[in-house]
N, C-alpha and C positions, 0 to 999 in steps of 0.2 A: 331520807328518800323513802315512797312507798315501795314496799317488796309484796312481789307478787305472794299469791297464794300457794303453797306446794302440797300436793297430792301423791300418795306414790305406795304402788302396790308392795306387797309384803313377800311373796314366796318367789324366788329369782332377781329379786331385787334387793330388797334389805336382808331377808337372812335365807338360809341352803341347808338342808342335811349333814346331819355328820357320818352318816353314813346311808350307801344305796336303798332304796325301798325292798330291792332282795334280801340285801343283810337284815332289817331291819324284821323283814315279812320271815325270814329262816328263822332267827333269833328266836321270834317270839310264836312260831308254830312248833319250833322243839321245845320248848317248855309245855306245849300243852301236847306233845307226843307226835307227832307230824316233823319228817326233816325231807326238806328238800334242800338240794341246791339253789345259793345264792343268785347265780345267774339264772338259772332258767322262769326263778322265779320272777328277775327283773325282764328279761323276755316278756314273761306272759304278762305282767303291768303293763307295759311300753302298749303291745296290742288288744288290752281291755284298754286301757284308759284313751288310746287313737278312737274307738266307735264309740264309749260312751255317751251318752244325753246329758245336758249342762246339770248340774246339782239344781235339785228344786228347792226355791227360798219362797214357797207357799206356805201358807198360815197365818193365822192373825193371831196369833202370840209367841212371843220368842221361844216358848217354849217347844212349841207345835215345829214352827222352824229348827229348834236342834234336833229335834226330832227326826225330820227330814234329813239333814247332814248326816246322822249317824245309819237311817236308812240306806242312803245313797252309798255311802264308804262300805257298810257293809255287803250290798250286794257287788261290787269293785271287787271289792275283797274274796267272795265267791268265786266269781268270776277267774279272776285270777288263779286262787289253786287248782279250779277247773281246769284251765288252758294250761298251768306249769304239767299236772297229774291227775288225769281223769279219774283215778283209782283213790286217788288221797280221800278217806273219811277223817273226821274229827269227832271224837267221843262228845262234845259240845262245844258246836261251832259256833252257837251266840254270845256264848262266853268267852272262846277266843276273837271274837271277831271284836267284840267289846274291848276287851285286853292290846288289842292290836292299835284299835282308835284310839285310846288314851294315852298309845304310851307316844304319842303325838301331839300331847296336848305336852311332855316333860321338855324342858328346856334342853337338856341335855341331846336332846334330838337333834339340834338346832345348834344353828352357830350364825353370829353376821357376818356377812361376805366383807372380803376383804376394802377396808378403809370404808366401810360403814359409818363406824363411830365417829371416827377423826372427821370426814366430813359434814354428819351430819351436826357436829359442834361448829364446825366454819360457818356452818348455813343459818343456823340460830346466831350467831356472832354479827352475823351480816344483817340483820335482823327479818331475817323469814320465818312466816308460819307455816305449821306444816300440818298436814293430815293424814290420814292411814284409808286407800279408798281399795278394798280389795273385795276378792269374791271367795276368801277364806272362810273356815267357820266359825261358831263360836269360838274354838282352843287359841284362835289367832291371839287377844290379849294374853292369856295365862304366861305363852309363849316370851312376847313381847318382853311381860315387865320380866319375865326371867331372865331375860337377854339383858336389862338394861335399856332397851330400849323406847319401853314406852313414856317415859319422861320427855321424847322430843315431841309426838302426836300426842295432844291435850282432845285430840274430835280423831273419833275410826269410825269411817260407814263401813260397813259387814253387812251380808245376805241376810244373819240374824237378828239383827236387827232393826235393819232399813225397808226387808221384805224385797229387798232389789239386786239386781245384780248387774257390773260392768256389762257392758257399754253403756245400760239404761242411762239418758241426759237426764234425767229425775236426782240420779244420785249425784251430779255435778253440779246442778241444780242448788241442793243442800246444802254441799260443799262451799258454793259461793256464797249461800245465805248464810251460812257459819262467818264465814271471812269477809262478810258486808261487801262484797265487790261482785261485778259482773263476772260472768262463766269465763268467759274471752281473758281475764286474767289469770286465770287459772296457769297453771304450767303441772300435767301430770308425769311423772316418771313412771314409767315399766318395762318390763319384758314379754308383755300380752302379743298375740297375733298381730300381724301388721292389719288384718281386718277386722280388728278391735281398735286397734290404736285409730285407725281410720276411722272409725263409729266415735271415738271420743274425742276425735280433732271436729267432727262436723258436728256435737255439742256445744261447742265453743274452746274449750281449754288447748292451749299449746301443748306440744307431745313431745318428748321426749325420750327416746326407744333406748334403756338402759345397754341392748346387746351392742349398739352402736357405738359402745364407748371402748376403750381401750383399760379403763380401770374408772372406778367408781369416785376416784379424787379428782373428776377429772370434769365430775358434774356441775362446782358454782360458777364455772366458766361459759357450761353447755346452758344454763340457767340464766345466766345473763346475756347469751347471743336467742335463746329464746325468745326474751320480754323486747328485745329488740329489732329484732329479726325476721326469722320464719317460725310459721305458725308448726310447724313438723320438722323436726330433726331426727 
């Protein structure tokens, strides 16, 4: 039997932090002399990251584009010790702001969400293809095959280098040319906005909203009432 195409965003979906963006942001500002608290600094994230402007995936080489991701994170990151500690200096804050971005590129960051693996071996058993369609940055692979998991997506569109980012139909577009089928069979997983998810159901692909689920083993089922079904779950 044909099996649809699967698409399915990476950060809330397949794998989560191992620990909060404050621990992580404390950690690695006392190493370079800066200690705040872990909370206030997930505090001031939470309300930089609510007003920021989407990540720009501009430039006509991938390079130019990483560029832009590490621009973007680092002034986030500004930002944030701004809001946690208006007082906070750093003796070299492009150094730590650097330091800060990579240590996100380590696996060890990282974990896959719970029944990740185990399902996504049922869904290759079943015989589906899958793909990686997210608006992460380049560190998304490094990530990945640390995890283990980049063996199930053989194709990931990324901003880096597709030059595009979710909702764009362009990038579902590809995705369907990758998997010689029309957009409409698509079936994408995520945790994006419901008016994103909306922007990618009226590209064509079926939707499937991972928060909707009660546990992620729970998705070859939600998968096949999809290709059957409704176009939106």
């Amino acid at each position: 039997m044909t099996r649809s195409g699967l698409c399915f965003d990476a950060t809330g979906t397949l794998i989560e932090m191992t620990a909060s963006v404050g621990e992580t942001y404390a950690e690695i500002a006392l190493a370079h002399g800066v200690k705040l608290p872990a909370w206030r600094l997930d505090d001031a994230f939470r309300r930089v990251l609510r007003s920021a402007p989407a990540m720009s995936c501009t430039g006509s080489t991938f390079c130019q584009r990483q560029a832009r991701a590490f621009e973007w994170w680092s002034e986030r990151i500004r930002q944030t010790f701004q809001a946690a500690d208006s007082t906070i200096r750093f003796d070299d804050f492009a150094a730590f702001a650097r330091a800060l971005f990579e240590s996100y590129r380590e696996p060890s960051r990282w974990r896959p969400r719970p029944f990740v693996t185990e399902t996504l071996e049922r869904l290759i058993h079943r015989g589906h293809r899958m793909a990686i369609v997210s608006n992460f940055d380049y560190r998304l692979p490094f990530i990945l095959e640390g995890l283990d998991l980049k063996r199930f997506f053989p194709f990931t569109l990324i901003p880096a280098d597709s030059g595009m980012r979710k909702p764009d139909p362009q990038l579902f577009a590809l995705a369907a040319q990758h998997f010689e089928c029309a957009a409409q069979s698509l079936v994408y997983i995520g945790d994006d906005a419901q008016e994103v998810l909306a922007a990618i159901r009226s590209a064509g692909p079926k939707v499937i909203d991972i928060g909707a689920l009660t546990s992620f083993d729970e998705l070859p089922e939600c998968i096949d009432a999809a290709a059957i079904l409704s176009p939106l779950i």
